[in-house]
C-alpha positions as CSV (number, residue, x, y, z in Angstrom):
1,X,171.3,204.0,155.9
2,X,168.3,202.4,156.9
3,X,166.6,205.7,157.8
4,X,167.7,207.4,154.5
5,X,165.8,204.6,152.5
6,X,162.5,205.3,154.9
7,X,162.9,208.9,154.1
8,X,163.1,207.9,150.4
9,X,160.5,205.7,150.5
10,X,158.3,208.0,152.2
11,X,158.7,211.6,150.0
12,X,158.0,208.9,146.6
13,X,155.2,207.5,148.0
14,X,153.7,211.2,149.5
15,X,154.7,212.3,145.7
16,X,152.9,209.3,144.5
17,X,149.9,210.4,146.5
18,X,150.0,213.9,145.5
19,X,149.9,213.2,141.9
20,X,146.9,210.7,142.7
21,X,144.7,213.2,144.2
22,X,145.5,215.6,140.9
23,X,143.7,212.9,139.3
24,X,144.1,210.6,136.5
25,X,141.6,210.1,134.4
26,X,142.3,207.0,133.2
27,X,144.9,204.5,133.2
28,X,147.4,205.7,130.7
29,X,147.9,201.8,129.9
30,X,144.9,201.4,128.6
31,X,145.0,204.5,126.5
32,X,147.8,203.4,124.5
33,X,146.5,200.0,124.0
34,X,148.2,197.7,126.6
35,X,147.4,195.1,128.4
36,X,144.7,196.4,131.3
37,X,146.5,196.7,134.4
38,X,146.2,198.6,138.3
39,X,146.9,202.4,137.7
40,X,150.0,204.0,138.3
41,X,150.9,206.4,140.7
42,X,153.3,209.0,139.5
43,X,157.1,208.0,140.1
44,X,156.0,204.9,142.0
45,X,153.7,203.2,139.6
46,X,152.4,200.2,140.8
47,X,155.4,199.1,143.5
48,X,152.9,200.2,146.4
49,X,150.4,197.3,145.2
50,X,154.0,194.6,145.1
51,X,155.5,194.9,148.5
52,X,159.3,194.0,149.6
53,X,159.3,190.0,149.4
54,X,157.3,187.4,147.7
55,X,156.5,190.0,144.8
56,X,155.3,187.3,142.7
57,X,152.6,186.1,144.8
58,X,151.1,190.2,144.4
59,X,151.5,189.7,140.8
60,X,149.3,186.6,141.1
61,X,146.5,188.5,143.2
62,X,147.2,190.9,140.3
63,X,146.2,188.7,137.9
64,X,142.9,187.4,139.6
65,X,141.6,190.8,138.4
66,X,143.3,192.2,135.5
67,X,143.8,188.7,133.7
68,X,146.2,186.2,132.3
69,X,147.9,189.4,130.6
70,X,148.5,192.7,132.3
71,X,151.0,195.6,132.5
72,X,152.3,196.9,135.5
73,X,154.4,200.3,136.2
74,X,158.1,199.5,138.3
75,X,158.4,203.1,138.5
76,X,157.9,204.6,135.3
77,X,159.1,201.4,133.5
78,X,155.9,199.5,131.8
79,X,156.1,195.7,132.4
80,X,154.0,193.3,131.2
81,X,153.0,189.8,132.8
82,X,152.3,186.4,132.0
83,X,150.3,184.5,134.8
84,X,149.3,180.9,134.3
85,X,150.7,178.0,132.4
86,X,149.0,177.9,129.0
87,X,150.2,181.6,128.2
88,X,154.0,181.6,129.8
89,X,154.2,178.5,127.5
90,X,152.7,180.2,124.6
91,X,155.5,183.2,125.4
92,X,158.3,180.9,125.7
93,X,158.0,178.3,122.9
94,X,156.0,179.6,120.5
95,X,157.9,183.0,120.4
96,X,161.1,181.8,119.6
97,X,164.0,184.5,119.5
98,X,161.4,187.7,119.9
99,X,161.1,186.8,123.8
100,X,164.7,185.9,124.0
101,X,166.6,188.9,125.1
102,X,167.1,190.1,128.9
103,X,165.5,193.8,130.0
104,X,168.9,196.1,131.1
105,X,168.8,195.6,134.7
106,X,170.8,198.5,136.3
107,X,172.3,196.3,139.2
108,X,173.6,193.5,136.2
109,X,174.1,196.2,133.9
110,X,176.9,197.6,136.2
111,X,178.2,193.9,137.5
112,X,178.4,192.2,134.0
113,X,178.3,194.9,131.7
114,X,176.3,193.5,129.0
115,X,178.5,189.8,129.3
116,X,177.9,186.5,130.8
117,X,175.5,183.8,130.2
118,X,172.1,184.9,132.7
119,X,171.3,189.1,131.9
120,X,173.3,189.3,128.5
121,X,171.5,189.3,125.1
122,X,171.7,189.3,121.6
123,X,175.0,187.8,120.0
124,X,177.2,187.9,123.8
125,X,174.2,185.5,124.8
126,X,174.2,183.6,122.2
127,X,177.9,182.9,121.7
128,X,178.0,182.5,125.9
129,X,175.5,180.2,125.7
130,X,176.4,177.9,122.7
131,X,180.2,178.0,124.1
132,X,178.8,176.5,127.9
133,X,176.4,173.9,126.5
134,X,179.2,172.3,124.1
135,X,181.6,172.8,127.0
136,X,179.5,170.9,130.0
137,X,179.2,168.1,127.4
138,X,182.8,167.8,126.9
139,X,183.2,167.8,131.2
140,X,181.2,165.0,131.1
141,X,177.7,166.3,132.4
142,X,175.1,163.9,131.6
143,X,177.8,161.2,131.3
144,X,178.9,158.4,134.2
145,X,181.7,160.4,135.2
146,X,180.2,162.6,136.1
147,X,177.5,160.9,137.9
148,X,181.2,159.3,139.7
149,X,182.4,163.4,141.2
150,X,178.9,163.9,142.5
151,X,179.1,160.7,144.5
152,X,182.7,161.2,145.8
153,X,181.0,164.4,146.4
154,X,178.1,162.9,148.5
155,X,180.8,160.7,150.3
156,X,182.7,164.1,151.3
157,X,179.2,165.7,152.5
158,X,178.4,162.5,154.4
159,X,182.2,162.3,156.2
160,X,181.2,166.1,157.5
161,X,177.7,165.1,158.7
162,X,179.1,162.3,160.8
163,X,181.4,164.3,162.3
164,X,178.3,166.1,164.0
165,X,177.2,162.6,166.0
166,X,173.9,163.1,165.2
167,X,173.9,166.5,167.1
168,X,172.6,169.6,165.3
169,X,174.1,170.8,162.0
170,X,173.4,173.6,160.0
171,X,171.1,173.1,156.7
172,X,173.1,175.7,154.9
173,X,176.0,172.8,155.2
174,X,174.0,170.7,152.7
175,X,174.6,173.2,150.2
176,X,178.5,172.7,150.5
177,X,178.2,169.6,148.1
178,X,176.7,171.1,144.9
179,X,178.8,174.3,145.2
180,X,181.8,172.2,145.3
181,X,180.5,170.0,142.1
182,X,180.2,173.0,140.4
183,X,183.6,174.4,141.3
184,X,185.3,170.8,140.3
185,X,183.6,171.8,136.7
186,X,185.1,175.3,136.9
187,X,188.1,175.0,137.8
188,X,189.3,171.2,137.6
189,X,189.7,170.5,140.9
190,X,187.2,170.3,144.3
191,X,188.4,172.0,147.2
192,X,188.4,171.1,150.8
193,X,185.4,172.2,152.8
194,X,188.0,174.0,155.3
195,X,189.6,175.6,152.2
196,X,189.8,179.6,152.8
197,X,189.1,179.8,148.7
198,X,186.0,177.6,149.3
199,X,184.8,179.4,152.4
200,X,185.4,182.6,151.2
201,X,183.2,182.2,148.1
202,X,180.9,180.5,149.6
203,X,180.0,183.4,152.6
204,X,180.6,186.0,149.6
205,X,178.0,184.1,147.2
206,X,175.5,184.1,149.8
207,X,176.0,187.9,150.9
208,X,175.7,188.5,147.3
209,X,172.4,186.6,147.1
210,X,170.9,188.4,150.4
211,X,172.1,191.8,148.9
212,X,170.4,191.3,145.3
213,X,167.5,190.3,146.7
214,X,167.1,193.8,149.8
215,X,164.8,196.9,149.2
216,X,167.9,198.8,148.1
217,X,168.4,197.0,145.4
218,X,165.3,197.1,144.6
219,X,165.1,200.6,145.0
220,X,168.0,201.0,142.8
221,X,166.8,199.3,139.9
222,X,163.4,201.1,139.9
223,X,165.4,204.6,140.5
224,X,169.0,204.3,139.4
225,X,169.7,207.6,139.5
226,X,168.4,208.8,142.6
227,X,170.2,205.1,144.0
228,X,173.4,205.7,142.6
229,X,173.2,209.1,144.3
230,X,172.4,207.3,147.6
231,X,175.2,205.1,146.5
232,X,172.6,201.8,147.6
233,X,174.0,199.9,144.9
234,X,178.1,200.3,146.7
235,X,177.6,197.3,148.9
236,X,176.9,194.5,146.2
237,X,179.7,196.2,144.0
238,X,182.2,195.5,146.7
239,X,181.1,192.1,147.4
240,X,180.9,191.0,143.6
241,X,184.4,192.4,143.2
242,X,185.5,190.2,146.3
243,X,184.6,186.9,144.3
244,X,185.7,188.6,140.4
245,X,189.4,189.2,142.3
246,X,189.1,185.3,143.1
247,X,187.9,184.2,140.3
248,X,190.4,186.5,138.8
249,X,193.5,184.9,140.9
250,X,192.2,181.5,139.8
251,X,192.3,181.9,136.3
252,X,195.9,183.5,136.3
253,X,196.9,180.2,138.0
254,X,196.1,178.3,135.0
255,X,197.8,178.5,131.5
256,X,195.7,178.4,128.4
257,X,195.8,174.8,127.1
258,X,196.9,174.0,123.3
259,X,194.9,171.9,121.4
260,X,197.3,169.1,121.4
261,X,196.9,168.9,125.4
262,X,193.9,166.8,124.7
263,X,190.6,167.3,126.2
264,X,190.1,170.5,128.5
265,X,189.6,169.3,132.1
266,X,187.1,172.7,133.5
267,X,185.3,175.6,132.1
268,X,187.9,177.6,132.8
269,X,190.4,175.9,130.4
270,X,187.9,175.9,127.6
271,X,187.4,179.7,128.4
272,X,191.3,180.2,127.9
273,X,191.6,178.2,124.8
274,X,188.8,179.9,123.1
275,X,190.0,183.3,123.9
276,X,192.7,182.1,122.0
277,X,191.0,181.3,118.4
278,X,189.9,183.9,116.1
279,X,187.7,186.0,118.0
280,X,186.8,189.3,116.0
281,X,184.1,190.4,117.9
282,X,185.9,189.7,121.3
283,X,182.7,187.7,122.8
284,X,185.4,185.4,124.6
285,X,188.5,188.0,125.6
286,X,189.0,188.5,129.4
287,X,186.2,191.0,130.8
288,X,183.4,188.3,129.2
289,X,185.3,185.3,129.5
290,X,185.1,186.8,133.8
291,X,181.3,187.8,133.7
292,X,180.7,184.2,132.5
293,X,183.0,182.4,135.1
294,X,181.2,184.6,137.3
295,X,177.6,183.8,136.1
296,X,178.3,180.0,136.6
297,X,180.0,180.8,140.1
298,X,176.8,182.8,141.7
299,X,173.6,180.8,139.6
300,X,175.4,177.4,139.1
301,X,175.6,177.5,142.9
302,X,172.6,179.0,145.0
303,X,170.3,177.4,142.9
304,X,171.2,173.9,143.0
305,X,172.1,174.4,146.5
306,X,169.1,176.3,148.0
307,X,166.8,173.4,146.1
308,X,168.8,170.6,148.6
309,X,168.1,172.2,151.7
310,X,164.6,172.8,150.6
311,X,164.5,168.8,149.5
312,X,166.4,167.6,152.7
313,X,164.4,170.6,154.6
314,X,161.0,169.2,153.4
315,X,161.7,165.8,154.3
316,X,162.2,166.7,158.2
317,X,159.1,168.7,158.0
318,X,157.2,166.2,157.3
319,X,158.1,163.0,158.3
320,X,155.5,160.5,156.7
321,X,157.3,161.5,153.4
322,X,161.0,161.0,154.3
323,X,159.8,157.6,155.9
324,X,158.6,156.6,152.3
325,X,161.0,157.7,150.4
326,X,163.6,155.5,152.6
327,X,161.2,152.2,152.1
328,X,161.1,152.6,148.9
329,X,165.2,153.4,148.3
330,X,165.2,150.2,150.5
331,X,163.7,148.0,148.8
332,X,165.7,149.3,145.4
333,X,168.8,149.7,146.4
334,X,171.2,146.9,148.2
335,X,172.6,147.9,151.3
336,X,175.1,150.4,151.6
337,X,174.8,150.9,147.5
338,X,175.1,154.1,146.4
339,X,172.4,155.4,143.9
340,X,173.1,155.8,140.3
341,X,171.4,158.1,138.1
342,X,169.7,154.8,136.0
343,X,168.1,153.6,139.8
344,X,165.5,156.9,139.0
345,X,163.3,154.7,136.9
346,X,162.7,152.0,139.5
347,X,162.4,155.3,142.5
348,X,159.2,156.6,141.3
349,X,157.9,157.8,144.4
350,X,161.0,159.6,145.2
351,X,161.2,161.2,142.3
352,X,157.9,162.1,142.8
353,X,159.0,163.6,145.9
354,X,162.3,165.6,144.3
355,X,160.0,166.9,141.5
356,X,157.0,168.3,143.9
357,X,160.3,170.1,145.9
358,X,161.4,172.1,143.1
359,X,157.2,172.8,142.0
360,X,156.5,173.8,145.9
361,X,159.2,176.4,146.2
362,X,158.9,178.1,143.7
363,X,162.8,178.6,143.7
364,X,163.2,181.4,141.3
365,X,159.8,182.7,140.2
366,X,160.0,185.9,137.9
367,X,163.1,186.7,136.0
368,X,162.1,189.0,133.6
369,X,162.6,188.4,129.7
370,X,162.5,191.3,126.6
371,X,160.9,191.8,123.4
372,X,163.5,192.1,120.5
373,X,160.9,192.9,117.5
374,X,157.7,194.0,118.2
375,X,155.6,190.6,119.5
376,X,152.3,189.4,119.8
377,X,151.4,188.4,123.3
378,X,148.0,187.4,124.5
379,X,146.2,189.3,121.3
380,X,148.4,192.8,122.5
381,X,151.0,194.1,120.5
382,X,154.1,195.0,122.4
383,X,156.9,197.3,121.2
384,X,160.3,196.0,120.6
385,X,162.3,196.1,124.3
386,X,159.1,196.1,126.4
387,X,160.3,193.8,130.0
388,X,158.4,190.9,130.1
389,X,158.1,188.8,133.2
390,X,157.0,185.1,132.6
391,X,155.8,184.4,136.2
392,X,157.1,180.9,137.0
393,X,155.1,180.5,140.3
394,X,151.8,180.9,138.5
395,X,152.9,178.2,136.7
396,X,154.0,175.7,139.1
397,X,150.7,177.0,141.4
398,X,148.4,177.1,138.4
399,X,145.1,176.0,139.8
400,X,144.0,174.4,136.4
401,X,147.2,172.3,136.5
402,X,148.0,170.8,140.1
403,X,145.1,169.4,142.3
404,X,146.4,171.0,145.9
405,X,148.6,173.8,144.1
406,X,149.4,175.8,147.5
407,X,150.2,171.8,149.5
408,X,153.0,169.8,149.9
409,X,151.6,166.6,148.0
410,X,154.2,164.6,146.0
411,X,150.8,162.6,144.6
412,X,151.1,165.2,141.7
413,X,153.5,163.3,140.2
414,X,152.3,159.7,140.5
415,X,149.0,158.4,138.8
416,X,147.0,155.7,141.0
417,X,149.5,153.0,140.5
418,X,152.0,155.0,142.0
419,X,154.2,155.2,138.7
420,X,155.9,158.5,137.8
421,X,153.7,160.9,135.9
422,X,155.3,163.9,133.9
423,X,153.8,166.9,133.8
424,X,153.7,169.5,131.5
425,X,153.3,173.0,133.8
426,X,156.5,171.4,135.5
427,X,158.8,174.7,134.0
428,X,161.2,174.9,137.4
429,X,164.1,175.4,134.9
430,X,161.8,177.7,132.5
431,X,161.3,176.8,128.6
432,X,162.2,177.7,125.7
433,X,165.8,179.7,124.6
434,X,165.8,181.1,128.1
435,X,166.1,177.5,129.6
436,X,168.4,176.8,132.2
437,X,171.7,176.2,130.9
438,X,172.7,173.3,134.0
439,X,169.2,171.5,133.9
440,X,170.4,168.2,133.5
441,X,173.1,168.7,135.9
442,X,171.2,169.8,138.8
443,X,168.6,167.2,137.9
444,X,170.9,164.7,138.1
445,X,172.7,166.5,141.4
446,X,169.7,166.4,143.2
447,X,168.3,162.8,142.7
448,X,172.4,161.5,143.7
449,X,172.4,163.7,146.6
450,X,168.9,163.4,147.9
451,X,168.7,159.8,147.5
452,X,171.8,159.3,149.2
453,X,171.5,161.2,152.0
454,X,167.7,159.5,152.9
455,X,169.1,156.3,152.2
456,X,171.8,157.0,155.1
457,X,170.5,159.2,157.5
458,X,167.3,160.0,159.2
459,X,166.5,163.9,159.6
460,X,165.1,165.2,162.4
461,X,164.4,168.6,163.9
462,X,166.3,170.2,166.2
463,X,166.0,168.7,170.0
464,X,162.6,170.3,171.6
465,X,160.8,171.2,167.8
466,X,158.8,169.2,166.3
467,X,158.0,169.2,162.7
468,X,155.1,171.4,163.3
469,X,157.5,174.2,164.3
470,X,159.7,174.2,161.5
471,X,158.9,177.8,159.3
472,X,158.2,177.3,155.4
473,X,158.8,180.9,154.2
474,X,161.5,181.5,152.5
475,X,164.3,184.2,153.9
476,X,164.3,187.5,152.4
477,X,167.3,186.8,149.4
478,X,167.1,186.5,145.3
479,X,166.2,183.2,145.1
480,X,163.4,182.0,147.7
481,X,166.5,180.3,149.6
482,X,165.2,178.5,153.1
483,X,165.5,180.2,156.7
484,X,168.3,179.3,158.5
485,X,167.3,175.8,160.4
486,X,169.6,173.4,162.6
487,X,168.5,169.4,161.5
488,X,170.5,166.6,162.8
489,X,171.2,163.7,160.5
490,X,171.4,160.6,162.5
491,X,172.9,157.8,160.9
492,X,169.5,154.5,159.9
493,X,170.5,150.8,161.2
């Protein structure tokens, strides 16, 4: 297979060559009144100019010399983008519903079929998303009790760690503890870290990730048809119907509560009882009620988790940092106390810290939006259902905003008394209608988790690395996930 897709790639990009030498007289952007952007070659378009990984860091080189505003060609598909803070915010919040709608993504298009909560649009998204919100609120999310599973949750994590001796652990084992937070929402229950249900979805969510994030999927999106004759698209099919027939197999297990059962106790019981109520439009009948169990199962996880390891990952890499953060949870919190999400106030510097985490990498960076009238954007008039891609990273890099953009430097977030300064071009979570649905969960997640682990253990490279030798680029996935690392987590006096 691998040789097939370097044949591929190689007859589009000598077509793409050929048609360049025919000549092209002018961008045919420009012509039509776009924004200005590189010229296209013919079939390719601009993907020659974006490479394989880090494409958003291209589109910010992009921008240097097109502007703020400028279209690109994913194969014949136009796409416009947003670089810079002042005018992703502008898109976002001052657009209201036209920028609201998702771009049909051939990969989602097949997986979800128009439902969920992430790649659906128009009244499915709507419904999906009104329908979670209210739901997460009844769980408890934002509320003490909840704030109770994730430390029970950190006590599980921390049991695991210690069963290592302060010998070398994996850092993808950090990410056990939010995936299991978010499957206690989900289903009403945690599972086991030995569990074959909770191992199995965890290896399958981050195949899934690795898979959505390859050149063949990336290929298949720019050229469905010539992918799904190469059938590159077969391998995420299967391993997306591995977790739907588990997700499937847990919701059979549960029967759809009645109203006078009291409260629902997961996502999943909601799901059932509002499948139930008059439903005309069937926006909550099985296949939907699956792609948004399955939305929450894949995003609610590997984001959440992938920004731990980062934090925990950070901390190890440099050292100077983690031995602050620990002084100051010191002197906050009494010994052997576990955090509480009202301790953040008095923790400035490490939430100084947990902010500049999620700025640094970047986690998600260009998820693209749509157009669902015709919208002004940047003084250019773009057609209803024009892709629009809000570029995150130039947000949380913007050179106008943050004073060492491209460094590690939690001082972004403090002002020169060392209290905790908001900032505005902080958008990890996005703005707007498009705003991440879990925000205050994972905020809340993280600080528990973070805290409590620096507060307990020090973190420390492998035996014979130093920090030095500890690699910052992200591995090759969706999200821009860590490399695989050993730390060991040896337990402070």
């Amino acid at each position: 297979m691998a040789l097939l897709l370097l044949a591929v790639c190689g007859l589009l990009l000598l077509l793409g060559l050929w048609g360049l030498l025919q000549g092209c007289a002018q961008d045919p952007s420009l012509a039509l009144g776009w924004p200005p952007g590189p010229r296209p070659l013919p079939l390719l378009g601009n993907l020659h100019l974006l490479g394989v990984a880090q494409q958003d860091r291209a589109l910010m080189e992009l921008s240097e010399r097109y502007g703020p505003v400028f279209t690109i060609h994913l194969g014949s598909q136009k796409t416009v983008v947003l670089c810079g803070y002042e005018v992703v915010r502008e898109a976002l919040v001052g657009t209201g519903q036209e920028l609201a709608d998702r771009p049909p993504i051939p990969i989602f298009q097949l997986i979800q079929q128009g439902g969920g909560i992430f790649f659906s649009s128009g009244a499915h998204w709507r419904a999906a998303r009104q329908f979670t919100v209210r739901t997460l609120h009844s769980l408890g999310v934002g509320q003490s009790l909840m704030a109770d599973k994730v430390l029970h949750e950190l006590a599980c994590l921390e049991e695991q760690l210690d069963s290592y001796g302060g010998r070398p652990f994996p850092l993808a084992l950090l990410g056990w503890a939010p995936c299991n937070i978010t499957f206690t929402l989900l289903f009403g229950q945690r599972f086991d870290y030995q569990d074959p249900v909770f191992v199995s979805l965890l290896g399958l969510i981050d195949e899934v990730m690795v898979l959505l994030g390859s050149l063949r999927i990336q290929l298949f999106n720019t050229f469905p048809q010539l992918g799904a004759l190469l059938q590159l698209h077969q391998p995420v099919l299967c391993k997306i119907e591995e977790v739907r027939t588990i997700l499937q197999t847990l919701l059979e297990a549960r029967r759809p509560p009645s109203p006078r059962d009291g409260p629902v106790r997961s996502y999943i019981d909601a799901l059932l009882q509002q499948g139930q109520e008059d439903d005309p439009e069937g926006l909550f009948g099985k296949t939907n009620a699956l792609a948004c169990v399955l939305d929450m199962v894949m995003a609610g996880t590997e984001t959440t988790a992938a920004t731990l390891q980062w934090a925990i990952f950070l901390m190890v890499k440099h050292p100077d940092v983690q031995g602050r953060v620990q002084e100051e949870l010191d002197l906050v919190l009494a010994p052997r106390r576990p955090p509480r999400p009202e301790d953040q106030r008095a923790l400035p510097y490490t939430s100084a810290v947990l902010h500049e985490t999620q700025r640094y990498i970047t986690l998600l960076p260009h998820v693209p939006h749509c157009t669902t009238v015709d919208t002004q954007l940047g003084g250019y008039l773009l057609p209803k259902g024009t892709p629009v891609i809000p570029l995150l990273t130039s947000v949380l890099l913007d050179k106008t905003q943050w004073e060492t953009p491209g460094q590690f430097n939690p001082g972004h977030f403090l002002d020169a008394d060392g209290r905790f300064v908001k900032r505005a071009a902080f958008l990890p979570f996005s703005t707007g209608r498009r705003v991440c649905v879990g925000e205050s969960l994972a905020r809340m997640e993280l600080f528990l988790l973070f805290a409590g682990l620096l507060q307990r253990y020090c973190l420390l490279p492998a035996p014979g690395l130093s920090p030095e030798d500890l690699d910052t680029q992200p591995a090759p996935a969706f999200t821009m996930r860590p490399r695989a690392h050993n730390l060991c987590a040896v337990p402070r006096p």
